[in-house]
Structures are given as structure tokens and as C-alpha cells.
C-alpha positions, 0 to 999 in steps of 0.5 A: 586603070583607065575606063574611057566611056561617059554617058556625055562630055562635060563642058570642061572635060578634056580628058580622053572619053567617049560616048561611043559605047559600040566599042566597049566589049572589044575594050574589055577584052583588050583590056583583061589582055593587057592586065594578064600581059603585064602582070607583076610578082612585085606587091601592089598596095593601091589600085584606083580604077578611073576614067572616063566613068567606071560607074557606066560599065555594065554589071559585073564588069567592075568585079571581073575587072579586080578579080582580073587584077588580083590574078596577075598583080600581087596586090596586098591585103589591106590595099586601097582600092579606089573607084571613080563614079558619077551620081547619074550611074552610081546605082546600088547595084554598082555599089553592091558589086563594088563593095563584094569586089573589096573596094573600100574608097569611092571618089564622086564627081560632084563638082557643085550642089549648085543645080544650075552650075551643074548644068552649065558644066554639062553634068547630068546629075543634080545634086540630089542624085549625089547626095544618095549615091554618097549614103547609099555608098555608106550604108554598104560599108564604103566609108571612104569617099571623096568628092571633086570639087570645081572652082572658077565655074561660069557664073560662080560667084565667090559667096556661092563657093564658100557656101558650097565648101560649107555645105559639101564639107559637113557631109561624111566624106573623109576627102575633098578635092579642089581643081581650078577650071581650066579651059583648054582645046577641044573643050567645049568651053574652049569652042564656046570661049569660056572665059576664066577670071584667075583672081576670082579662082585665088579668091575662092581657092584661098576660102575654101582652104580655111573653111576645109580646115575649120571642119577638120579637112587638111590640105595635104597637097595643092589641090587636096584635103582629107580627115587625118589618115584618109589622104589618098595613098595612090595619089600620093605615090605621083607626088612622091615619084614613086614606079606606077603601072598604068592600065587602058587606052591613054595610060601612063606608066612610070618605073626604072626613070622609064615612063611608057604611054599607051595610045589613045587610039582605041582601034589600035588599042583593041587590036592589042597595039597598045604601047605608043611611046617609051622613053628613059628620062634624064636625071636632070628631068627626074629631078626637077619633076620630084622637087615641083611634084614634091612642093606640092605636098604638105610634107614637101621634099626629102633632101636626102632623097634628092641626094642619093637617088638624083645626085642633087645637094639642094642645099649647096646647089641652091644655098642663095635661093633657099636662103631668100626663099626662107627670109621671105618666108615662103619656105622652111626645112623641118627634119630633113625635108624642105616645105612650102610654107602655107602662104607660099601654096598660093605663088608655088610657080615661082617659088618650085622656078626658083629651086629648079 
């Protein structure tokens, strides 16, 4: 479920947000009508509330928003339930009705706890700020938190990373995220011509995988880490190509080799034309999207799931590839499933070409 407000836009952030809140209230209520419209009978075991800021809606939203959602969809007892917040409007009061609401995993847009880096991205949080959000979180009983990290920051050195990583994994999290910058149009950093030095983000990229290792956080997948048994269950399902219904302005869903996208029009949204593009996607598609998005995981692809839902035998297909692949080290296959190799994470574009 997407929430498209934010306080302000960051620097970096190219995701559809706004900081107009005129339209919030007709945004809720098209929202609640899209939720009831597209209910499901079928067993929902993930919901992750995103945004935008989830944290800057107005008391008592956040709840109506989930009793909305366990009224139309069939979401299971147990259900991980994640919400994202920022430090700046994480208030006790927001976790409070969170935590009465049964979300049980908070994801915090920390970034650094470098102060001056965070305000060179445009964050209006210090890293104080997050640091109570984080044990006032857990002092309520949400003991499942993440936190996001950038990479690659304008004036980020390599020592200035590797400190961060040490630092941020020390805290109680039980998951970190890890994104490289990437500047891209209509960003701030792009107007501004922010430069990123790739070498340098393969350098800290590959420290802050041994540092998050050495303090018990596992990559499960390219761009994330968690203690054993707190990796997140409703990213995981993208990874793994599993039917997905998206909620809000921009949403995506995915179900049936259908994948439906709401518009980004909040005009047209609010007046409840909301679905903008539907397509079926060919098997040849699905294929190649399961095995990149399947790579990118620890636990890599499932051959015979290849086989039997895209009619594809990777291992006649693909014979000589998979053969170079595995001399080179870049590639093994353990119990029916194909893997990249740890080393091979850091040339993942070529080895997913190869297989593709």
C-alpha cells in the first residue's frame, strides 16, 4: 500500500511523493475505496504499508488503514505487517497506534549517522532522532526493525561507510538494507549534476558485506541483510515471482502473468480512475524476470520450478553457459536450486546475461 506525502523530497529520491498535503483526505478516501473494491477471499500473509512516509498521516489513519484491510482481504493470524517511517515523524504516538494496530516490523529511513551527509541527501532527521525512534519502537513491543542504508552519498568516503555499517549494525535491528545511489532525472541530484564514483560504491559495498556478516547480519539477497529468521517475508515474495496486490497511486500488482499498474495521477486517482495499464506478460518474460530476480537471492533459483511453471530446462538450454559459469566459480547448484556464488554478487549483471 502506497502513502505518496513526505514532509520534503530528498535529493536523491525519484519515487512518486509529494509534499502537497491538500489532497490527503480525498486520498484516503479513494484509498479505503480501492481497498474494499479489490478485496480478496484468498489468505494474505504480508502487507507492508510504504511510501512516500506512512509516518506523516494524521493519528489514527494508520489504524483505520489496517482495520480497512483486514475487513476486505483475508490476512492471516501471525501476518507480518511492516510499516515504513522516518525518524523526523516517528512519534510515540504513531508507534503506539501502530503497535495496537498488530504491526510487528518497522522499516526506518536512517540512510547515515553521518549529520552532515544527512543533510547533503535532503533528510530532515538527525541521527538522534532515529536513534529514539528505534528504542521507542522497541520499548512498545516492535521488536522487528530495519533500517536503510545509502551507499555512494556525496562526500562519503570508504572509512566513513565502514564506520557507519559498524556502528548501525550494533544497534538491536534484526535487519539492514543497503541501496547504492543512483541518481536519476527529475532528482534533485540530477539538476544539481551529482556525480557517483561506481568504484568507490563497489568498495564500500563489498566492506559492509563482511562487517554485517562479522556482527551476525546475512545477506539473503543483493541489497539485504538480516539476523536468522528476520529476513523480510513480503520482499521476498518479489524475489521469488510470487502474485502480489498493490494498493495507492503508482502501485503495481502481479498475479495470473497479469501485472496492473495504478496511475500516478493523483486527480485521476482521487476520482476513482485509478487502474492505468494492464498487461499479460509473455512466458518468454516471466522467465527471464524469475531467474535475474531469483539470482539475486541467497537461495538462488528453483530448477524445477523453471521447469514446470515456464517450460524452461536451464540445464539443457543453457548446458555450455552453466558449465563456464561453475568452472569460474561464479555459480553452483546445491539441492536443485542454482546459486550465485558469494564472489559472483559483485558481476551479478553478467552472470544473470549469461543465463538469460
Amino acid at each position: 500500500m502506497h502513502i505518496p506525502y513526505c514532509k520534503s523530497k530528498c535529493g536523491y529520491c525519484s519515487f512518486c511523493s509529494s509534499d502537497d498535503f491538500s489532497t490527503l483526505k480525498l486520498y484516503s478516501d479513494s484509498l479505503y475505496n480501492e481497498i474494499c473494491e479489490r478485496g480478496r477471499e484468498e489468505a494474505c500473509d504480508t502487507v507492508y504499508i510504504g511510501g512516500g512516509t506512512p509516518s506523516v498521516l494524521p493519528r489514527g489513519e494508520i489504524g483505520k488503514l489496517i482495520w480497512f484491510l483486514r475487513e476486505n482481504f483475508n490476512i492471516e493470524s501471525g501476518a507480518e505487517i511492516t510499516v515504513e517511517a522516518n525518524p523526523d515523524t516517528c512519534t510515540d504516538e504513531f508507534l503506539y497506534e501502530c503497535r495496537r494496530a498488530g504491526v510487528n516490523r518497522l522499516s526506518l529511513g536512517l540512510q547515515s549517522d553521518d549529520d552532515r551527509l544527512l543533510r547533503v541527501a535532503g533528510r530532515r532527521h538527525n541521527y538522534a532522532a532515529f536513534e529514539k525512534c528505534l528504542y521507542s519502537a522497541l520499548g512498545k513491543g516492535i521488536e522487528n526493525i530495519s533500517a536503510d542504508l545509502i551507499l555512494g552519498l556525496p562526500f562519503q568516503t570508504l572509512k566513513g561507510f565502514e564506520k557507519t555499517v559498524k556502528h548501525v549494525s550494533s544497534l538491536p535491528l534484526k535487519h539492514i538494507s543497503t541501496y547504492a545511489l543512483k541518481v536519476e532525472e527529475g532528482t534533485e541530484f540530477y539538476d544539481n549534476e551529482v556525480g557517483v564514483d561506481e568504484d568507490l560504491q563497489a568498495e564500500m559495498y563489498s566492506a559492509g558485506v563482511e562487517i554485517l556478516a562479522n556482527n551476525g547480519f546475512l545477506r539473503y539477497e543483493v541489497s539485504n541483510f538480516a539476523k536468522i529468521g528476520f529476513e523480510s517475508r513480503h520482499n521476498s515474495k518479489y524475489w521469488n515471482h510470487s502474485p502480489y496486490i498493490g494498493l495507492g497511486l503508482a502501485a503495481h500488482s502481479f498475479a495470473d502473468g497479469y501485472r496492473t499498474e495504478n496511475t500516478a495521477n493523483m486527480s485521476l486517482y482521487i476520482i476513482g480512475k485509478r487502474e492505468s495499464g494492464r498487461e499479460k506478460i509473455p512466458l518468454q518474460e516471466l522467465r527471464e524476470e524469475y531467474i535475474m530476480l531469483a539470482l539475486r537471492t541467497r537461495d538462488g533459483m528453483d530448477l524445477n520450478l523453471l521447469k514446470s511453471a515456464y517450460g524452461c530446462d536451464l540445464l539443457k538450454e543453457k548446458a555450455s553457459e552453466i558449465k563456464m559459469l561453475r568452472d569460474l566459480g561464479a555459480v553452483k547448484i546445491d539441492g536443485g536450486r542454482l546459486k550465485a556464488s558469494p564472489e559472483a554478487f559483485y558481476i551479478l549483471d553478467s552472470v544473470i546475461l549469461k543465463l538469460i
